[in-house]
N, C-alpha and C positions, 0 to 999 in steps of 0.2 A: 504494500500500500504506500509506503514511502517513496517507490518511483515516479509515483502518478505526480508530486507536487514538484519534484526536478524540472528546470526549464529545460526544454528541447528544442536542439539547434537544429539549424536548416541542414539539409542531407550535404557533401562535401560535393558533389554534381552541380547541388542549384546555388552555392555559393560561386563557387569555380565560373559560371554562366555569365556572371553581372560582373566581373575584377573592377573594371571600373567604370560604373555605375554613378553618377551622381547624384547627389542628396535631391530629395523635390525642393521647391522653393515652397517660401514662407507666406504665410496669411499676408504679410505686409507685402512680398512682390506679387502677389497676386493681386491686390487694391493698385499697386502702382499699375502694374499692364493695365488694369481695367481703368485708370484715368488718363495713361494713354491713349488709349481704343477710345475716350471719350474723347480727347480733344483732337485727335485723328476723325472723329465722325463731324464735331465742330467745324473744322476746317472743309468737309466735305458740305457741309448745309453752307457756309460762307461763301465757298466758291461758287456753289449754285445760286446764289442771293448776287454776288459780284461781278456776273454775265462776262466772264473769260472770255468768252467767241468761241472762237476755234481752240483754244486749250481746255475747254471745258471738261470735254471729254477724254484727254491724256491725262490730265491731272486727277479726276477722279478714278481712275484707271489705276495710276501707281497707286493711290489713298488704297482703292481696295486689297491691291496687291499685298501692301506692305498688312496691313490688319488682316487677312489673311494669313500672312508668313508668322504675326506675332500672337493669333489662335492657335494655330497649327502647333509653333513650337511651345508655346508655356500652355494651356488649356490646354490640350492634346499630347503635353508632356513628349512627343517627342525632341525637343531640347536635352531631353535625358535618359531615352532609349537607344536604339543601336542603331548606328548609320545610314546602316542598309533600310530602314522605316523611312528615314529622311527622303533619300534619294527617289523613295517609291512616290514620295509626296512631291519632289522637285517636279521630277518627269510627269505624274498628271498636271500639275502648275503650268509646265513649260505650254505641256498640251492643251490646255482650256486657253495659256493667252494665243499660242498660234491661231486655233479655231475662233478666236473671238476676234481676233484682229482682223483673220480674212475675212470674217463676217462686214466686220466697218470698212473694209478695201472695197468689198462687193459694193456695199451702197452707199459709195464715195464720200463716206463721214468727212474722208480727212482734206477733199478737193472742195467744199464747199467754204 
């Protein structure tokens, strides 16, 4: 009965998997991303309100990009997973802005 209250360590396999693994982040970098993300969305109401023209649409283009990239990596925690999770996430990225962009090539977003 005395083994039951022993703490029991993770098997030497699923330590060996993660060598190095980095800590998650803290309650407070999580408040920070999410006040970024807020004035990252600010900036996108602004420019909508401040009639760019023709950059209207690149500029909120990166806005999304980047708040995407800073979900992905800290909410999705891949910022702290293994590489190879990243890379899967680049290559669809890369893919959605090719397909989006020849989308606005098609209907000459960017000639107007």
């Amino acid at each position: 009965m005395a083994d039951v209250d022993q703490h029991v360590e993770a098997p030497v396999h699923a330590r060996a998997a993660h060598p190095g693994h980095a800590a998650h982040p803290t309650a407070r970098e999580y408040v920070r991303i999410f006040l970024i993300l807020v004035a990252l969305t600010a900036i996108e109401v602004g420019a909508w309100y401040a009639h760019l023209g023709r950059w209207l649409i690149p500029t909120l283009f990166v806005l999304a990009v980047t708040k995407f990239a800073l979900v992905v990596l800290w909410f999705m925690h891949l910022k702290f997973d293994d590489r190879r999770f990243s890379r899967f996430f680049v290559m669809g990225l890369a893919g959605a802005v090719t397909l989006y962009l020849v989308v606005l090539m098609a209907f000459r977003v960017f000639l107007r």
